[in-house]
N, C-alpha and C positions, 0 to 999 in steps of 0.2 A: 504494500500500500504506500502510496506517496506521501510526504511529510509536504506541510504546508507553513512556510516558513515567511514571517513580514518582519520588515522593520521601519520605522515610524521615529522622525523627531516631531513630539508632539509641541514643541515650544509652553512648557509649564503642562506638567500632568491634568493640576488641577484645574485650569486652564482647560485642559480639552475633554476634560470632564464633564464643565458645563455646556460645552458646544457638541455634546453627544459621541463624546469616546466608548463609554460602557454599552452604548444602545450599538455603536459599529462592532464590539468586542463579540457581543453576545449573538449579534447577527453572522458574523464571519466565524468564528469558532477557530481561529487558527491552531497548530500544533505545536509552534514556535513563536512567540512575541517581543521581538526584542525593542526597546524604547530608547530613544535619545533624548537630554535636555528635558529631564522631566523636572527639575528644578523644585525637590520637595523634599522632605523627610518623612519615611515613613509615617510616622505617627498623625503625617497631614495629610494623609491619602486615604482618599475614601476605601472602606474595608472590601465592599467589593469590588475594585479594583486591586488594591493590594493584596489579595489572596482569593482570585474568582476561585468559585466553587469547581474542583475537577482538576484546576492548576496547580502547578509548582512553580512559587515565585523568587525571584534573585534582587533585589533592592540595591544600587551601590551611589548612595546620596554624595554629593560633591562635600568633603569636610572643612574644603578652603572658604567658602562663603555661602550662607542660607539663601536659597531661591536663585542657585547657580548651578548649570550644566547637569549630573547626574545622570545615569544609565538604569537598565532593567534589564531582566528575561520574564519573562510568563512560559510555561511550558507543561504539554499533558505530562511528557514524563518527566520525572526528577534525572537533573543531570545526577552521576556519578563523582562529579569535584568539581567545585568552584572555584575561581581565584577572582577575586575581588582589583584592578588593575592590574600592569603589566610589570611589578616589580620595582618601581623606581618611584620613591614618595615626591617627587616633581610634576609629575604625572598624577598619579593617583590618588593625590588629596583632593584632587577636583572629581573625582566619581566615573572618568571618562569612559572607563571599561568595564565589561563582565565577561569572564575568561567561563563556560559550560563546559566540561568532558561528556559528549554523552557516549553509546558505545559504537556507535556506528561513525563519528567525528568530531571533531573538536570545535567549538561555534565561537566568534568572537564579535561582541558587539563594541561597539565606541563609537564614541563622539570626540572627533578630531579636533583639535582647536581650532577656532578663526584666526587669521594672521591681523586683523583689524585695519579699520579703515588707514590710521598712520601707520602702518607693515611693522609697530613696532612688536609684534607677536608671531611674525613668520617665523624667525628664528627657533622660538618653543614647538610652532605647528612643524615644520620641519625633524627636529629632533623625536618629537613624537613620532612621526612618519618611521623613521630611523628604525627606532624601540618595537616600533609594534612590528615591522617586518623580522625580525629579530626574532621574538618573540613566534612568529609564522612560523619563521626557516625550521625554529625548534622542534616546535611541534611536528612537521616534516620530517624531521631528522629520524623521529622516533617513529616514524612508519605511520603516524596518523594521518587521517582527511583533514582536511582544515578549512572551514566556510567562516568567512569574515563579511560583517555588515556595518552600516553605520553612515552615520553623515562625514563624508571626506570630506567636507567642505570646500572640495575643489571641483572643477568640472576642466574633465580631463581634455576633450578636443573640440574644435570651434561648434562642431554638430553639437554638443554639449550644452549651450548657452543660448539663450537667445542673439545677443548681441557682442558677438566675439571681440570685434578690432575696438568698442568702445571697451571695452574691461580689462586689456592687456596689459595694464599695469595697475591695477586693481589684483587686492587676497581673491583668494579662489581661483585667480584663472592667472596669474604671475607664473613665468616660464619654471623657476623652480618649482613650484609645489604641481605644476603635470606635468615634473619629472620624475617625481614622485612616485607618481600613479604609473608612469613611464617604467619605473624600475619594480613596482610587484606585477607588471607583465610579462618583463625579461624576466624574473626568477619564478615564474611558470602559476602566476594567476592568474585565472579568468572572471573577466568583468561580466558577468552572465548575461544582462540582459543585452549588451553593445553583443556579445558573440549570435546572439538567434536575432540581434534588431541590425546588423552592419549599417545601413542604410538610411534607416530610420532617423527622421527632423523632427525638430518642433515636441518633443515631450519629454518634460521637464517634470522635478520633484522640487522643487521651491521654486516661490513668486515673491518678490520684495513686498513688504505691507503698505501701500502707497499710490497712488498713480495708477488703478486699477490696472496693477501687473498682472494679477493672475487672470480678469478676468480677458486678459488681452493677449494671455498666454507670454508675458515676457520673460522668461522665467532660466531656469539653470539645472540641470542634473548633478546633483551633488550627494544623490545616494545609493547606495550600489548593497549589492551582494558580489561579494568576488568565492570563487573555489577554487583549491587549487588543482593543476592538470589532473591529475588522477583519478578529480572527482568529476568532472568535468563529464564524462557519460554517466551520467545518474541523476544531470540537468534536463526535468523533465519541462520544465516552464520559468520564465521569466518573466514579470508585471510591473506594470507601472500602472498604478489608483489614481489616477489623477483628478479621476470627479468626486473621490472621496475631501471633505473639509473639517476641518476643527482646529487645522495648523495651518502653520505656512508654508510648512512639508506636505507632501502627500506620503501614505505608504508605499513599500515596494514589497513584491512576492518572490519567493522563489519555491519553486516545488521541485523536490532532492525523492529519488525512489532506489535503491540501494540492490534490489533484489530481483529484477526482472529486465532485462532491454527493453523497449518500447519507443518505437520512435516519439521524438521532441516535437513537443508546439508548444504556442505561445499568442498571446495575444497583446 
């Protein structure tokens, strides 16, 4: 049976709480839920959200500053081990990561930094980049799958973006940070839904808050699920939610099947 795997920066959980996250949760039923930027501490998250009924939940609140950055999983089955960040408390006081072992692969969610509008935080988002491919290779090493998700907060090539040549020197789309992206392609990740979409314009997973971007479609692909080679036949689908709202994100899908070939689609 196929695994049904989203990930979602909901921009503040509770936040997208009120604009109908638990009414999408309950309706989609996913088997994987991983969350970016939910900007809360447990103890401010509605309960059922924080522990739906059926799930296993992973919490890793940012410690650097209340109502900043922060990750999740939701999941039918209980991973096998946790790690809470990527090992380096520079990183990991802000919440960015949740490391799942489960037995069929290794899941990694995160929320990348922003380099900020004065680039004085590329350097950090960079160094993260660094760490967490590190972090990949390892897991690799030791004979796992490894499916990594999250807002990269980059968009890797012009088809990427709405508006390429105006952003070039603008976070997110700055020649270092998709090289980034550049270099978990060379050591053998695939970006799932660019592999079943080559061609594919115009759809985007964030719209700026302003200037009715999204509804004008201006928008950026800045969330991925990548896997690496290996796993790479066991990509049954790749999705992009676009019409789904409550954020400034939209979700993405991936559907992972482990057990039987069947050829790919994708909508």
């Amino acid at each position: 049976m196929a695994l049904r795997l989203y990930s979602w920066n909901v921009n503040g959980v509770r936040a997208a709480l009120r604009k109908g996250l638990l009414n999408w949760f309950d309706s989609t039923r996913p088997d994987v839920l991983c969350l970016q930027e939910v900007r809360a501490e447990e103890h401010q998250i509605e309960p059922a959200m924080l522990a739906p009924l059926g799930y296993h939940s992973i919490w890793n609140p940012s410690r650097a500053a209340k109502g900043y950055s922060g990750t999740a999983i939701l999941s039918r089955e209980p991973a096998r081990e946790v790690e809470l960040g990527l090992g380096d408390e520079e990183f990991d006081v802000e919440g960015r990561t949740v490391i799942a072992h489960f037995d069929d692969f290794v899941l990694l969610n995160a929320y990348f930094p922003n380099g900020r509008n004065d680039l004085s935080r590329v350097d950090y988002k960079l160094r993260f980049y660094e760490l967490f491919l590190a972090r990949c290779e390892e897991f690799r090493a030791q004979g796992r799958r490894v499916v990594f998700c999250g807002d990269l907060n980059t968009a890797h090539m012009p088809i990427d973006l709405a508006r390429p040549k105006q952003n070039v020197g603008n976070t997110g789309f700055l020649p270092e940070e998709r090289a980034w992206i550049d270099r978990f392609c060379e050591a053998g990740y695939v970006d799932t839904w660019r592999a079943l979409e080559p061609e594919t314009a115009d759809r985007y997973t964030w719209w700026a808050m302003r200037m009715g971007a999204r509804e004008r479609n201006v928008g950026w692909r800045l969330d991925y699920f990548f896997v690496d080679e290996a796993t790479r036949d066991a990509v049954r689908a790749a999705r992009i939610h676009d019409q789904v709202t409550g954020s400034d994100h939209c979700p993405v899908e991936l559907e992972l099947e482990f057990d039987q070939a069947r050829p790919r689609r994708h909508r």
